[in-house]
Structure formats: C-alpha cells, structure tokens
C-alpha positions as CSV (number, residue, x, y, z in Angstrom):
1,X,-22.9,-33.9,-31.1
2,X,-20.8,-30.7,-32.8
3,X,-17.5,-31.4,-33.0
4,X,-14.5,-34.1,-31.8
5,X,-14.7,-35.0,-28.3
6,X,-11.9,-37.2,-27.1
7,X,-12.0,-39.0,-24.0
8,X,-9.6,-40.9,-22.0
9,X,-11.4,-44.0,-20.7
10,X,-7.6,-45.4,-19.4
11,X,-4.8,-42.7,-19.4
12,X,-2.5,-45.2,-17.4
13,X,0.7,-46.8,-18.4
14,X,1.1,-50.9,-17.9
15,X,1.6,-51.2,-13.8
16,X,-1.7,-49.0,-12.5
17,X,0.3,-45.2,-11.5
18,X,-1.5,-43.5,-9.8
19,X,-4.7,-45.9,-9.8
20,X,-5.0,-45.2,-13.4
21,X,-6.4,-47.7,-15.7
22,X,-4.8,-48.7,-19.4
23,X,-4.4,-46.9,-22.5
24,X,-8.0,-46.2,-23.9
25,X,-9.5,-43.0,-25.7
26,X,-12.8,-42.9,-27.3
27,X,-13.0,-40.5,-30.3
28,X,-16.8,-39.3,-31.4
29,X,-17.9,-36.7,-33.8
30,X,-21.6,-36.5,-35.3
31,X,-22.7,-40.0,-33.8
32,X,-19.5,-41.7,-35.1
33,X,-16.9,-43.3,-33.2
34,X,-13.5,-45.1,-32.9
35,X,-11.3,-45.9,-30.0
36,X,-7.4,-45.9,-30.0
37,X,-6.0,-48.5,-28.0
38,X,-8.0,-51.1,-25.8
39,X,-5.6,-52.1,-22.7
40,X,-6.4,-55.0,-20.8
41,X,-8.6,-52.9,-18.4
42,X,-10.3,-51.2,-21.6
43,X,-14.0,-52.7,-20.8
44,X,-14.2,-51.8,-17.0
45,X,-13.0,-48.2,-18.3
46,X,-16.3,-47.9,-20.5
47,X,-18.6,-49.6,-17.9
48,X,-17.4,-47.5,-15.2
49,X,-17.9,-43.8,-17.1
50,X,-21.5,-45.6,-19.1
51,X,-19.8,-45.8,-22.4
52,X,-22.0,-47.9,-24.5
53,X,-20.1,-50.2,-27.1
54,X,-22.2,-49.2,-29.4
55,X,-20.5,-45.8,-29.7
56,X,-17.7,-47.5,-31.5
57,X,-17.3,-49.9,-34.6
58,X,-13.0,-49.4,-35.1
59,X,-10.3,-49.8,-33.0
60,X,-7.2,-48.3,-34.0
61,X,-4.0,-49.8,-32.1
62,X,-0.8,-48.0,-32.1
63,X,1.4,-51.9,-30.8
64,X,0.7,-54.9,-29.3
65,X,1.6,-54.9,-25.8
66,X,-1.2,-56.1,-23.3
67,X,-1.7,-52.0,-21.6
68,X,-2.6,-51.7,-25.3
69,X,-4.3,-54.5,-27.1
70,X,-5.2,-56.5,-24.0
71,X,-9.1,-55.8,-23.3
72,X,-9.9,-57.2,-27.2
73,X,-10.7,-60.3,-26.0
74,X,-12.8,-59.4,-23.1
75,X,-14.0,-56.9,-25.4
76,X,-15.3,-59.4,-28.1
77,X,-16.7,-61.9,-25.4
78,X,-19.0,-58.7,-24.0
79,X,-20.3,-58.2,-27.7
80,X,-20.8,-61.6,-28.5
81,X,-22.2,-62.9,-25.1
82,X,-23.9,-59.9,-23.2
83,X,-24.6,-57.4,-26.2
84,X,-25.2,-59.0,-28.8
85,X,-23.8,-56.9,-31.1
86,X,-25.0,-57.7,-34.8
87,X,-22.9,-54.5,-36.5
88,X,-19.6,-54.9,-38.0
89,X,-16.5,-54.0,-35.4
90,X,-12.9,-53.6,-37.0
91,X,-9.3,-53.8,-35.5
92,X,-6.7,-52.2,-37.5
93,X,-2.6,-52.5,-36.0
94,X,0.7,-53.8,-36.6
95,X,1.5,-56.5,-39.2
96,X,0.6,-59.6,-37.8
97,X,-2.7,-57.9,-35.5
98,X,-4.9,-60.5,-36.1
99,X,-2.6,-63.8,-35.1
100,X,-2.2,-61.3,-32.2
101,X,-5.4,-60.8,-30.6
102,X,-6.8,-64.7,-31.3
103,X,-4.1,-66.0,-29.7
104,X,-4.6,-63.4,-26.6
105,X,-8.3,-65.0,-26.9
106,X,-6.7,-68.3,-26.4
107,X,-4.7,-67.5,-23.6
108,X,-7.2,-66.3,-21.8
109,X,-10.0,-67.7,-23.1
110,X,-9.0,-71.1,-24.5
111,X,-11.5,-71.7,-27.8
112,X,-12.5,-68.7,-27.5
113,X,-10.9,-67.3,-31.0
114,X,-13.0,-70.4,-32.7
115,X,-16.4,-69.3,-31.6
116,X,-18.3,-67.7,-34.7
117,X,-18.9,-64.5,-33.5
118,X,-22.7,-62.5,-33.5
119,X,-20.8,-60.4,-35.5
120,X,-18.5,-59.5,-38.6
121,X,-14.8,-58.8,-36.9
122,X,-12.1,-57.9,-39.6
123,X,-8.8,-56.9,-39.0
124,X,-6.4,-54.5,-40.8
125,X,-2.7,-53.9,-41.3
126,X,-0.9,-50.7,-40.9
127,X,1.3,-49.5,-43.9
128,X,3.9,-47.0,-42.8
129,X,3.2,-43.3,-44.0
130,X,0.2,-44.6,-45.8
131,X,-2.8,-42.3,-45.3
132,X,-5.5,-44.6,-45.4
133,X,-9.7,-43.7,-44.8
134,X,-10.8,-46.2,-41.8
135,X,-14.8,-45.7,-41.4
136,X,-15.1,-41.8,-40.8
137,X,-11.0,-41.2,-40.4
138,X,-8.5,-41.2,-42.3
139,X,-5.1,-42.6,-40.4
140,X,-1.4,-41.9,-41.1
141,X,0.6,-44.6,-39.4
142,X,4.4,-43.3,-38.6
143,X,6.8,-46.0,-37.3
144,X,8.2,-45.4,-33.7
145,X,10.7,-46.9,-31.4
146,X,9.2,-49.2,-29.1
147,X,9.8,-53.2,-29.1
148,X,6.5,-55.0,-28.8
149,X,6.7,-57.9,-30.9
150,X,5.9,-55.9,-34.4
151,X,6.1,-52.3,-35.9
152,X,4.6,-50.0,-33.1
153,X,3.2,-46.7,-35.0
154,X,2.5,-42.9,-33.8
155,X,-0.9,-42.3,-35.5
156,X,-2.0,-39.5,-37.0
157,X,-5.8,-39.2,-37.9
158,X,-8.0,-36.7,-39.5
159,X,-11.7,-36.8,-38.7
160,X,-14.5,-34.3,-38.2
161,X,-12.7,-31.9,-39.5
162,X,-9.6,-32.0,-36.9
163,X,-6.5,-33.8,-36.3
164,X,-5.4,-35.9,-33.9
165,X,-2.1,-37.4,-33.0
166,X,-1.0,-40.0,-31.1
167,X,2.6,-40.8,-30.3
168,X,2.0,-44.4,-29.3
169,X,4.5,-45.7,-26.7
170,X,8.3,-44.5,-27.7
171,X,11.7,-43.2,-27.0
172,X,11.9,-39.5,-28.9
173,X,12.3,-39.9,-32.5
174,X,11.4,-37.9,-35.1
175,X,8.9,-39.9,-37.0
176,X,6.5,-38.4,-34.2
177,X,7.0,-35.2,-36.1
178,X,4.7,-36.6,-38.7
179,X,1.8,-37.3,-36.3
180,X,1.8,-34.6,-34.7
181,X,2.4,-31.1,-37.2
182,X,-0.7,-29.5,-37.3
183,X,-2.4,-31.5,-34.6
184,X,-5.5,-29.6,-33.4
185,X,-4.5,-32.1,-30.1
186,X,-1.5,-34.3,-29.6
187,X,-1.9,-37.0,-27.1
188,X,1.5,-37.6,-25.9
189,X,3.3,-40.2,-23.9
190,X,5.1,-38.6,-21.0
191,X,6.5,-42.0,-18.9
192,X,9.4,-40.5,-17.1
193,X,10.0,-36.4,-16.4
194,X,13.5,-36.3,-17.5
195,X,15.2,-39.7,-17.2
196,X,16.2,-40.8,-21.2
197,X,15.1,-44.6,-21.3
198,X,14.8,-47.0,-24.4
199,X,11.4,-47.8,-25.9
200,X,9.6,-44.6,-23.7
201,X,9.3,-40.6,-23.8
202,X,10.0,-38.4,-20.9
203,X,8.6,-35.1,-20.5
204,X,12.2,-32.9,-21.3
205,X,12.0,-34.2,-24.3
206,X,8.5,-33.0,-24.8
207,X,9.5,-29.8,-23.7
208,X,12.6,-29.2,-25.9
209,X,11.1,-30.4,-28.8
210,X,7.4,-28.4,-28.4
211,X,8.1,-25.9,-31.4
212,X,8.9,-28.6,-33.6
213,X,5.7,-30.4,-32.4
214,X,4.5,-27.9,-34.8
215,X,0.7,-29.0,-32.6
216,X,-2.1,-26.7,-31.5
217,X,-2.3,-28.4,-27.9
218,X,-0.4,-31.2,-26.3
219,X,-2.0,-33.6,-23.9
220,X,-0.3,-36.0,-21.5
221,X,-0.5,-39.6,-21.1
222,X,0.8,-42.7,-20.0
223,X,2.8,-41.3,-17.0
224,X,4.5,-42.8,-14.3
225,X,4.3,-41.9,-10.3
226,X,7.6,-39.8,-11.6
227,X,5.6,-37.8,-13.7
228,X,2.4,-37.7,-12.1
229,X,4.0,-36.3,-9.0
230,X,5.6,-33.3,-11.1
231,X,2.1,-32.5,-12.8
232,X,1.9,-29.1,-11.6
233,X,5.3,-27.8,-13.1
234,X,4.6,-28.9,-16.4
235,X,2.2,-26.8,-17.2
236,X,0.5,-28.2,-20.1
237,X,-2.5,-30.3,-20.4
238,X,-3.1,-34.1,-19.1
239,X,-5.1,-36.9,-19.5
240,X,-7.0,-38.7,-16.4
241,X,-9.4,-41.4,-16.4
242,X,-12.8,-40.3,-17.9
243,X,-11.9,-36.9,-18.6
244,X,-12.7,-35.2,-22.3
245,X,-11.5,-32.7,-24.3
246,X,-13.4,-30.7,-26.7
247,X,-12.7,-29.9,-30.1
248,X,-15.2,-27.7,-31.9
C-alpha cells in the first residue's frame, strides 16, 4: 500500500441519520494502521466492509461519549474471544480513558474488565498541544468544546508523510485551527447546516471559516438528516459508510 488511505467505517452521528453507523475511520499507510474513534457500532462497521482487526494496533479517541468510545468493549471481547489476538492494541483519549472504557465493559459486560486479556491493552492520556509519536503517528491533541464527561480534543496527526485532522465533536472554536492548518484532509463535523447549537458544528460555520481552515481538502462527517438532505449544495467532500479517500 503507497500512501494514506482513510476510510470511514461509521460516518454517522449518535441516533443512526440516514442509516449511518458511528464515528469510525481506519487510517493505513505501508501495512500500518490506527483507527480514530470506535462508536458503539464500530465492530459491525469492520465486519460488514471485511476489515480485519489485525489492520490496526491504536485507537485514537477524540471524547468519550458512547457514538465514540462505545464499540471498545465489544471490540476487546472479539480480540480476546474470537481472534485471539496475541499483539499489543493501545487506546489513547481523554484523561481518565482507561476508568472509562472498563467501566463501559462492566456495564455491558459485567466482569468483563477483570478477564486477563490474550493480549497486552495499554491506555494513554492526551496532553493538550503536546505532539506526541503514537506507533507510526505522531498526534497533536487541541482541546474543543464539547461536554462529554472529560477534555474532548480535535486531533491533528502526521503520518505517512500527510496530515490529518480531526475536529472531534464541537461548537466552532478556534483551537480547531490547530488541527486543521496544513491538513492534506480535514475530517470535519458538519451536525446541523446552519443552526448555531452548543457542543456541535454546523456547516455555515464551516463555510465562513474555510480560508482560515488553512486545509488542502475538507471532508464531512457526523451529519444530521438536516445536513444530509442539503448535501448537494455544499459542495465539498463527505464521508459515507465504507467509503475511502486516497492520499498519495
């Protein structure tokens, strides 16, 4: 594989618009690979499209709401149960990502979080504005405006020779700015078209603000039936479930 090749396994927001599942993107570049975000629908996403799990060993979270975080623990219940995956798999998120996700096993799972895993699982912390190399990427976490329990982060990642920004779920602010100048691709949050709402972007905003996006190319996510239904006008690129974009 030549290049970056991002993927949306889920490009939906938290209630299923448009039939869509939950936030997922696989990232691969030269037989490396790292998702960002793992909502609760995550695993059927990479079963339905033939993603192996083997094609990742990180998972980068931008918060810790459930269209986010939520398919960790089926996630580490396939590896340990049905793969038997033996190679090391690390989550990196918010402060407080690991109390997180083993109590989410226990919830849905209960002593599931107790079970010693096939595997090593580790978990890391973001520090904000601290560029940081994860496995084959190196991640620049920018804190955003989005409640969720802890710190929810834009992230802005360099790998195979490319950036990538996420903007994470958020109202406009301008700490996105740091995620996403000089993006080769910036995979944007577009919830709403034009309605301003706390704790989520709309796609004016988008628009106004695209110079000072200072990106190469803007892709859409997350969006409501509002913005789904408006696709056509907007005239710039958008996710869907299992398609890719190609970064040479």
């Amino acid at each position: 594989m030549s290049g970056v090749v991002v993927r949306f396994l889920g490009s939906g927001d938290a209630f299923g618009s448009g039939g869509r599942l939950q936030a997922c993107t696989l990232v691969q570049m030269e037989g490396k690979g790292f998702l960002v975000d793992c909502g609760a629908s995550s695993l059927v996403a990479m079963k339905r499209v033939g993603v192996e799990t083997s094609a990742f060993d990180t998972i980068f979270l931008t918060h810790l709401h459930g269209d986010h975080f939520g398919g960790i623990p089926f996630l580490l219940l396939n590896e340990h149960l049905l793969t038997k995956r033996t190679s090391p798999l690390l989550i990196a998120g918010p402060a407080g990502v690991e109390e997180r996700v083993r109590a989410a096993m226990e919830v849905f799972f209960p002593g599931s979080s107790k079970i010693p895993l096939r595997f090593s699982l580790q978990f890391h912390e973001w520090r904000e504005k601290t560029p940081e190399r994860i496995g084959e990427a190196v991640v620049t976490p920018f804190e955003v405006i989005h409640a969720s329990g802890a710190p929810s982060y834009a992230l802005r990642i360099e790998c195979g020779g490319k950036v990538l920004g996420f903007s994470g779920d958020t109202e406009w602010t301008d700490s996105i700015l740091g995620a996403a100048s000089g993006a080769d691709l910036f995979v944007c949050e577009a919830y709403f078209w034009s309605r301003k709402t706390k704790y989520h972007m709309d796609y004016a905003s988008i628009r106004e603000n695209r110079d000072r996006l200072g990106c190469a190319r803007i892709v859409l996510t997350h969006m409501s039936e509002d913005v789904l239904s408006k696709l056509d006008e907007a005239g710039v690129e958008f996710a869907e479930d299992g398609k890719a974009f190609f970064l040479d």
